[in-house]
C-alpha positions, 0 to 999 in steps of 0.5 A: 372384485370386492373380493380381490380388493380385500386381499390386495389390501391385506397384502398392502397392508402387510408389505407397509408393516414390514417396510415399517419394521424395517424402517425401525430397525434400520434407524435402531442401527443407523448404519446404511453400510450394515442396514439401509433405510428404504428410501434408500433402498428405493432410490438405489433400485431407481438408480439401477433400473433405467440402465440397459444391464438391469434389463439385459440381466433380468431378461437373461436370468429370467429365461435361463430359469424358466428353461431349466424349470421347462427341462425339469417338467419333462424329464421328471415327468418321464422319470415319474413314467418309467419308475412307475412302470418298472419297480426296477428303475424305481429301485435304481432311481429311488436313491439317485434322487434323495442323494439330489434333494439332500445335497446342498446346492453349493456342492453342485454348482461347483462340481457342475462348473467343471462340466458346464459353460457358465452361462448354461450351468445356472440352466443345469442346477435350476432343472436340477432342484426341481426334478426330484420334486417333480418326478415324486409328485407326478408319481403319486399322482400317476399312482392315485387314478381310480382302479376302477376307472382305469377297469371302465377305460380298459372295458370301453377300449380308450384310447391312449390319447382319450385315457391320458387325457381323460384319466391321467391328467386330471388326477396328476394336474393337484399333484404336478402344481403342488410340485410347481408351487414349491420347487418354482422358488427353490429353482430361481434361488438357486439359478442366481446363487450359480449365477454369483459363484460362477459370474455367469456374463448378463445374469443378476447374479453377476450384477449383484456381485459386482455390486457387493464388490465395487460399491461397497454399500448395501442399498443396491444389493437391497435392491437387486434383491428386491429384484430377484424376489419380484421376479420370482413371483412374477414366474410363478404367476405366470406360469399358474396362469398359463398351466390353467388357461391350458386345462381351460383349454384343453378341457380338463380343467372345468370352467371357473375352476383352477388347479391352484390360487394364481 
């Protein structure tokens, strides 16, 4: 408790200096059209959050990145699989997923417009962002199972279900939560840029366009990006919670251990 307690303050207390700055900076330029205090900001956000289009948007955008990122887990993790088990589709996917990482995410949302509904092309581009992420990681993971360990499964006849479980998982398990740390973020920001371009219907996105356009004030963009950021950490902490409580649970993770800080 004493040490979860110091570290909620250290998060207080950075969040109150920069809330401070950006006190400072917004009355350095006194402008609330450029740079708006945080009050009001706040009184922007508390104006958009008892509206039923807050949640319905929340909700909506919420759920189409979470299955996206949920698509992403299983056919990179297939991807990392096959190109581990044939040098050939190593050799013919290798490519295929730098040309995904250094491509810019504007250029596939609007090529993907073409090709997808705009309420299932926010869905695409999140699974997308993560995919190549996660098939590299879950590959070197997948390369990392001790030799002779895999001599001892093969010597003592493991099962398929014994050595995934036994052998595979926990070395994979540090690599696939890195991969989830620094994708999850990469994913719900680029989910929400395809919501504004494509003006996905009950999406943030759409509701911090609409913003921009017909109010003409930057307090509520502020404030729906507040949105976005909270809701983005909210993702990631459940979904750690969650990948622990099933090594927990599954046995593969040790009793008062983690795979990764929640």
């Amino acid at each position: 408790m004493k040490k979860i307690a110091v570290t909620a303050g250290k998060s207080i207390a950075a969040i109150a200096f920069w809330v401070a700055v950006w006190f400072i900076i917004a009355k350095i330029i006194d402008v609330e059209l450029i740079v708006p205090t945080p009050f009001a900001v706040w009184r922007a956000l508390c104006e958009i959050i008892v509206t039923e289009e807050f949640w319905i948007s929340c909700a909506m955008s919420f759920l189409r990145v979470l299955f996206g990122i949920g698509i992403s887990f299983i056919v990179g993790c297939g991807i990392a699989y096959l190109t581990w088990r044939s040098k050939i589709l190593n050799s013919l996917l290798s490519p295929l997923l730098s040309i995904i990482k250094a491509t810019p995410v504007a250029s596939f949302i609007i090529i993907a417009w073409i090709w997808f509904d705009t309420s299932l092309l926010p869905i695409f581009i999140a699974s997308l962002i993560v995919i190549p992420i996660i098939t590299s990681n879950v590959l070197q993971g997948i390369s990392s199972v001790d030799k002779d360990l895999k001599e001892v499964a093969k010597i003592y006849r493991f099962s398929v279900f014994k050595r995934l479980f036994r052998l595979y998982i926990p070395s994979i398990a540090p690599y696939f939560l890195a991969a989830c740390r620094s994708s999850l973020g990469m994913a719900w920001k680029a989910s929400v840029a395809a919501e504004m371009i494509v003006l996905s219907q009950n999406s943030i996105g759409k509701e911090i366009y609409n913003t921009k356009l017909y109010s003409m004030e930057a307090a509520p963009v502020f404030a729906w990006t507040i949105v976005v950021i909270i809701l983005s950490i909210v993702i990631e902490k459940l979904l750690l919670l969650s990948l622990n409580a099933i090594g927990r649970a599954a046995k593969i993770l040790p009793k008062g251990e983690k795979y990764a800080e929640n």
